[in-house]
C-alpha positions as CSV (number, residue, x, y, z in Angstrom):
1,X,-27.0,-16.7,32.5
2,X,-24.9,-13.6,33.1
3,X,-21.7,-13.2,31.1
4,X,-19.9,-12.9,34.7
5,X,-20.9,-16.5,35.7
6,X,-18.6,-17.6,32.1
7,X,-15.9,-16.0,33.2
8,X,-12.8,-18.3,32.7
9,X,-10.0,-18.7,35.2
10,X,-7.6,-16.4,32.9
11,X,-10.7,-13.4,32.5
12,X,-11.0,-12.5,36.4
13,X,-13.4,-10.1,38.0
14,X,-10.9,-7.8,39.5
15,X,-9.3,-5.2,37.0
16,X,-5.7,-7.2,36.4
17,X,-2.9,-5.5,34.4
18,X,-3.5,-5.9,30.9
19,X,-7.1,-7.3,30.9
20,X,-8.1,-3.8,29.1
21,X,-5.5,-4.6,26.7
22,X,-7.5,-8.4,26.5
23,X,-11.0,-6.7,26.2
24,X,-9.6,-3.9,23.3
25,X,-8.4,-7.1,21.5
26,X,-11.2,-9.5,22.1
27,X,-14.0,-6.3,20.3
28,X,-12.1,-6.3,17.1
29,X,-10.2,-3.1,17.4
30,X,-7.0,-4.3,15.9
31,X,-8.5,-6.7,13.4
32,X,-10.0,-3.2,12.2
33,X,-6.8,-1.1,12.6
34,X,-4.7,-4.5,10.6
35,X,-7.1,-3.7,7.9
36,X,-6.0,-0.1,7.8
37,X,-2.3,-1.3,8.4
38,X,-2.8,-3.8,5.3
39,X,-4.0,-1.2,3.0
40,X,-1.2,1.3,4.0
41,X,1.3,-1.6,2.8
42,X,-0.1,-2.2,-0.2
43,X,-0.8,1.3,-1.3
44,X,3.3,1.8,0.0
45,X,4.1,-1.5,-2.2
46,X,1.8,-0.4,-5.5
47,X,3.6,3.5,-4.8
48,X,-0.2,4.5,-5.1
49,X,-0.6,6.8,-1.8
50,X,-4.3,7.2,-0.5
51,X,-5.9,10.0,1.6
52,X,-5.1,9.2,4.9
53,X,-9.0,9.5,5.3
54,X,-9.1,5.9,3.2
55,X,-7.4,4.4,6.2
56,X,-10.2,6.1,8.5
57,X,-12.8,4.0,6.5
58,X,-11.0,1.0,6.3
59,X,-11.1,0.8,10.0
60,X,-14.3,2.2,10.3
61,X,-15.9,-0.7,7.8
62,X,-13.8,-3.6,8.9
63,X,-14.8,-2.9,12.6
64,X,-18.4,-2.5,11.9
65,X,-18.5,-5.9,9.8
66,X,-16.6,-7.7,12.8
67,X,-19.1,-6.2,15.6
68,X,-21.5,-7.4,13.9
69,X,-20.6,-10.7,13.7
70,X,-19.4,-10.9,17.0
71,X,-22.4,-9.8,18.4
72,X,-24.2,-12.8,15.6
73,X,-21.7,-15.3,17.1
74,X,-22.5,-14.6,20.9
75,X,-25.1,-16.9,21.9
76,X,-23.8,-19.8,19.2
77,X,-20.4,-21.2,18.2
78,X,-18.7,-18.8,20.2
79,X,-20.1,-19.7,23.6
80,X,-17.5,-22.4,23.2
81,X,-14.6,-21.1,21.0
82,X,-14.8,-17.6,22.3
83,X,-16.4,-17.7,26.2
84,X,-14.9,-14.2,27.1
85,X,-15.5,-12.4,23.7
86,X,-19.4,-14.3,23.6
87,X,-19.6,-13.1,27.5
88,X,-18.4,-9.2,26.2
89,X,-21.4,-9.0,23.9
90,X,-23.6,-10.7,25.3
91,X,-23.6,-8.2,28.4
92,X,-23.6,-5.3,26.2
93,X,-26.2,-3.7,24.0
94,X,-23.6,-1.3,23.0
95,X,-21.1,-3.6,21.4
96,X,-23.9,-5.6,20.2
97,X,-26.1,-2.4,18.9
98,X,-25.1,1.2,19.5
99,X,-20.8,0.4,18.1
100,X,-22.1,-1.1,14.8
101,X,-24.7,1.7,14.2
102,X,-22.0,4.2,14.8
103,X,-19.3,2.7,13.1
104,X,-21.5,2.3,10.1
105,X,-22.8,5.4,9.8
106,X,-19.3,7.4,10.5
107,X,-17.9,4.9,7.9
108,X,-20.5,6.0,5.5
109,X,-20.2,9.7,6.5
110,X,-16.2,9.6,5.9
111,X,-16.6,8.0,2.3
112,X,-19.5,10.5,1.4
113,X,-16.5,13.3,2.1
114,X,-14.2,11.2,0.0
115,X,-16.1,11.0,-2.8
116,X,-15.1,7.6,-4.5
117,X,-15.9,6.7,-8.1
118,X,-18.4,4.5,-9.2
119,X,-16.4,1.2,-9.9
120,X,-14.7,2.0,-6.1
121,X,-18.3,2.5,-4.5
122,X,-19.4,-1.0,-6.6
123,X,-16.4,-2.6,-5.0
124,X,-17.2,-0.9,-1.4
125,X,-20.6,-2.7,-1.5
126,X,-19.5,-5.7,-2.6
127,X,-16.9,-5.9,-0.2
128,X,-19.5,-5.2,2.8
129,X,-22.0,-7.7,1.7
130,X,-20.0,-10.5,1.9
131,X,-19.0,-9.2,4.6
132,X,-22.0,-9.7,6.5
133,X,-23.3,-12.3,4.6
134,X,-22.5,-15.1,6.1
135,X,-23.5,-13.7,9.9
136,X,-27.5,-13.3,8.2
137,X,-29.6,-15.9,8.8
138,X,-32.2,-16.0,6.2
139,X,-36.2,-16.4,7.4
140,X,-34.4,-16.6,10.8
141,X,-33.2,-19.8,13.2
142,X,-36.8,-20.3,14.2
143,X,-38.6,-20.2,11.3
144,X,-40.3,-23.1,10.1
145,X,-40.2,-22.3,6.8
146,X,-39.3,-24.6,4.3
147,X,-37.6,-21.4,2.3
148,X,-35.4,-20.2,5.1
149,X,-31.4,-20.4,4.5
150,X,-29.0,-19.8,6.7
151,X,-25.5,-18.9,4.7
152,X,-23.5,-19.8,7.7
153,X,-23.9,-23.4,6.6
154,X,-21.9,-22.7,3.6
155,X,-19.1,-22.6,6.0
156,X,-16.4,-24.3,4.0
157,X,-16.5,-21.3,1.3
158,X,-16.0,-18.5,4.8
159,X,-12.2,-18.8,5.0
160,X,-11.7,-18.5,0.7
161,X,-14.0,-15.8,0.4
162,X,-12.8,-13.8,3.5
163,X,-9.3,-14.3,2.2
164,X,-10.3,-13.4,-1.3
165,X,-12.4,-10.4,-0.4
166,X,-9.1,-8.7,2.3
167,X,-7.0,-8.8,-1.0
168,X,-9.0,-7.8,-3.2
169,X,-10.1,-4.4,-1.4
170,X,-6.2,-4.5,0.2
171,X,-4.9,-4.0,-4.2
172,X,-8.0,-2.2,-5.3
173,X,-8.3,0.6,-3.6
174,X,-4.6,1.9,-3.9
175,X,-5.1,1.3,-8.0
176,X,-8.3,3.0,-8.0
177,X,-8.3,5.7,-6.0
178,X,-4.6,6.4,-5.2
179,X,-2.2,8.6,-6.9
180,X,-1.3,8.1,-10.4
181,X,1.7,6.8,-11.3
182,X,2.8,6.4,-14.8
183,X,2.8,2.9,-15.6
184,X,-0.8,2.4,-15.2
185,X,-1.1,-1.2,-16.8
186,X,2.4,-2.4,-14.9
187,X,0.8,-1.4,-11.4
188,X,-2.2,-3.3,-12.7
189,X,-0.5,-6.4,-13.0
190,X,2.2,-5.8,-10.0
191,X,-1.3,-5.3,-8.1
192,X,-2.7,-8.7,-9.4
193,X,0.5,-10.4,-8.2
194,X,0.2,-8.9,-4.6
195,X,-3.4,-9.6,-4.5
196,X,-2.6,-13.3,-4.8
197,X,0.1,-13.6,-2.3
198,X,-2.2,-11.6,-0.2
199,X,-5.0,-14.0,-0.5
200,X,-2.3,-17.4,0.1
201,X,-1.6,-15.2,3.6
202,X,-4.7,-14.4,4.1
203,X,-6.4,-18.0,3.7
204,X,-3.5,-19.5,6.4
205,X,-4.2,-16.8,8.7
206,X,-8.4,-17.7,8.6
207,X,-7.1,-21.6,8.2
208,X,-5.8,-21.5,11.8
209,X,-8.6,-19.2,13.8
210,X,-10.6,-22.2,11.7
211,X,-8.7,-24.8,14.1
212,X,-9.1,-22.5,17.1
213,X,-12.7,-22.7,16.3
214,X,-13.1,-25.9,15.5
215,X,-15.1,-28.1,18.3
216,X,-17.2,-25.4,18.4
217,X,-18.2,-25.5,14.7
218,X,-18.7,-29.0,14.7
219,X,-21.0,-28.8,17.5
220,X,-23.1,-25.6,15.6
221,X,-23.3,-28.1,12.3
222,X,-20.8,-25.5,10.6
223,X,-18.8,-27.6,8.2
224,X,-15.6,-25.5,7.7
225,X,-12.9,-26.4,5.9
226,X,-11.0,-27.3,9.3
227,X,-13.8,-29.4,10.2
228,X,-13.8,-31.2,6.9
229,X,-10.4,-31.7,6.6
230,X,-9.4,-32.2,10.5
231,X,-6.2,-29.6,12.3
232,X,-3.7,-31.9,11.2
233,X,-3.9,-31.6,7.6
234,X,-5.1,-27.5,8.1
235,X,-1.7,-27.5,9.5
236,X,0.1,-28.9,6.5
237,X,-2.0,-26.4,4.1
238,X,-1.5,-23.6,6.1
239,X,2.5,-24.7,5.8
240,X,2.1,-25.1,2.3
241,X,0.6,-21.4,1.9
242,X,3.3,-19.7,3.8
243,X,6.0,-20.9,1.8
244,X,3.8,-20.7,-1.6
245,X,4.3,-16.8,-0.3
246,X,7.8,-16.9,0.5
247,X,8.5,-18.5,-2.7
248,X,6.5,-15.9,-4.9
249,X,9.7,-13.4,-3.1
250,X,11.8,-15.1,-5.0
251,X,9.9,-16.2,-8.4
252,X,9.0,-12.1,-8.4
253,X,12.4,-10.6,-8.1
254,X,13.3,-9.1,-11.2
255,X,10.2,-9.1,-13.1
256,X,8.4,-7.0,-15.1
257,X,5.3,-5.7,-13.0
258,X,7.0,-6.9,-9.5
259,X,6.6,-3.8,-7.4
260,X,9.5,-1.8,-5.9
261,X,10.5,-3.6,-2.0
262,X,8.5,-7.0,-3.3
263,X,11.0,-9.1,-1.6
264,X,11.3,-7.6,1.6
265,X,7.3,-7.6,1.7
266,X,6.7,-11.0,0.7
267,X,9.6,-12.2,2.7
268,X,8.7,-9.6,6.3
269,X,4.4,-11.2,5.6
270,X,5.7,-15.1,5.6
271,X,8.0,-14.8,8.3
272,X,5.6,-13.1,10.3
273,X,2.6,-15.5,9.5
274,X,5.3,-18.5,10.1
275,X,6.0,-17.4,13.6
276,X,2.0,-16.8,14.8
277,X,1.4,-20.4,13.0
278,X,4.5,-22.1,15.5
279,X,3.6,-19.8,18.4
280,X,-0.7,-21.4,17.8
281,X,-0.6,-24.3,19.3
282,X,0.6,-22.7,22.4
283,X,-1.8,-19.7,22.5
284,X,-4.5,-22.1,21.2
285,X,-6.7,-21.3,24.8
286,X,-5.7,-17.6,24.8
287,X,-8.8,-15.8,23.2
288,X,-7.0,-12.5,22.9
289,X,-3.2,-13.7,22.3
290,X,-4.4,-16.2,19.4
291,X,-6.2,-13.3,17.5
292,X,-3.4,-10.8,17.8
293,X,-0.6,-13.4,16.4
294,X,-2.9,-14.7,13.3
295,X,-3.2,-11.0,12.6
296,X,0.6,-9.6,13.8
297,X,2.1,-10.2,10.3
298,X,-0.1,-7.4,8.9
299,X,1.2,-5.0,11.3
300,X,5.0,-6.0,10.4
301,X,4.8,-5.4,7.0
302,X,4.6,-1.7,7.8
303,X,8.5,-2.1,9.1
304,X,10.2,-3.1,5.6
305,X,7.8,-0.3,3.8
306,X,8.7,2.7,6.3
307,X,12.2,2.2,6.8
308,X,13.5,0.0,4.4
């Protein structure tokens, strides 16, 4: 089937206003430039500056790990949850092949010119396996072999670890490789307390693409936590997660460790996250405008760090 026969009524064939906007959204470009924005604000927040070439490779990786499961995704779960993204790759061995290839290998060729340490390149590879881990299908979908696993059907651990794995990279990198400050063991544990709020955003953030995606995970057998649990109570988490972070504004203020401008970041990433999470339902069938306001928040915490 050709990818212009899916078309849906809102991805015509005629060149409209804005759909090159839709199509630069739908192949991951600003999920991989909100990685580079969410390590800017941290390494602001921590007052542990990188090279600017660390926000090169942040893009670089976090693109190359979304093409790639885009392009996995294509011809299953999101055929349904995704028609014009799936139709995108589908017709194209570049975004499928030749973008991944390049991005991973300009990736690799900017860190071999940074010249991370060991514990940084450890936490690099870490960081891309799990990456990709769950878009490998072990001994294949057509094997017959009684030994073949398929990590994707340990859905209901994606959204966590996801979440877990942004925050962690997000804190570590500014601590490792960014400027020395003096307090070394007070950014340590200012850096823990960020990674967590971090992680709470993150996990609401994945939590609702989860509902977005969730007929068509239940027809692909992929028991995510939004499948388990059903949108209505993915809802109430995802409530219960922004104003955990909202909260942690207020809990940190004043204490030892709590990094300089922690309320305005706390407060500018849960107000952000609040408005994509009332603004979902309504954007629910907009591939592009659903993506862009789960990930907005990470772009808005640049605002309170740059000219606060």
């Amino acid at each position: 089937m050709s990818a212009d026969s899916e078309r849906t009524p809102d991805h015509p064939q005629s060149k409209l206003p804005g759909f090159t906007v839709s199509d630069i959204i739908l192949i991951q470009i600003p999920m991989a430039v909100s990685a580079a924005a969410l390590l800017f604000a941290s390494a602001r927040l921590l007052e542990r500056p990188l090279d600017a070439a660390w926000y090169v490779a942040a893009f670089l990786g976090t693109w190359c790990v979304y093409l790639h499961d885009s392009a996995a995704s294509c011809d299953a779960e999101d055929r349904i949850s995704q028609p014009r993204r799936a139709a995108m790759f589908r017709s194209s061995r570049l975004l499928r092949t030749g973008l991944p290839l390049l991005t991973a290998v300009l990736g690799i060729g900017v860190l071999i010119w940074l010249q991370p340490g060991r514990i940084t390149n450890t936490l690099l590879l870490s960081v891309t396996l799990l990456g990709l881990l769950h878009a490998i299908p072990f001994g294949g979908s057509n094997s017959g072999s009684r030994f073949r696993f398929d990590f994707k059907r340990l859905a209901v651990i994606k959204s966590p670890l996801v979440s877990i794995t942004w925050a962690v990279a997000a804190v570590s990198l500014p601590l490792l490789e960014g400027e020395r400050g003096s307090g070394v063991a007070t950014e340590w544990i200012g850096g823990g307390r960020l990674a967590g709020l971090l992680t709470l955003l993150l996990l609401a953030d994945s939590l609702l693409l989860d509902v977005r995606d969730l007929e068509a995970d239940r027809a692909f057998g992929l028991r995510t936590i939004a499948v388990r649990a059903g949108s209505r109570r993915v809802h109430l988490i995802v409530a219960a997660l922004i104003t955990a972070s909202v909260a942690m504004a207020f809990l940190g203020t004043g204490r030892d460790g709590s990094p300089p401008n922690w309320v305005h970041f706390c407060l500018t990433a849960g107000i952000g996250l609040g408005l994509g999470w009332a603004c979902c339902t309504w954007l629910c069938r907009r591939e592009a405008a659903i993506s862009l306001s789960m990930m907005g928040w990470r772009f808005l915490l640049l605002l309170p760090l740059t000219f606060g």
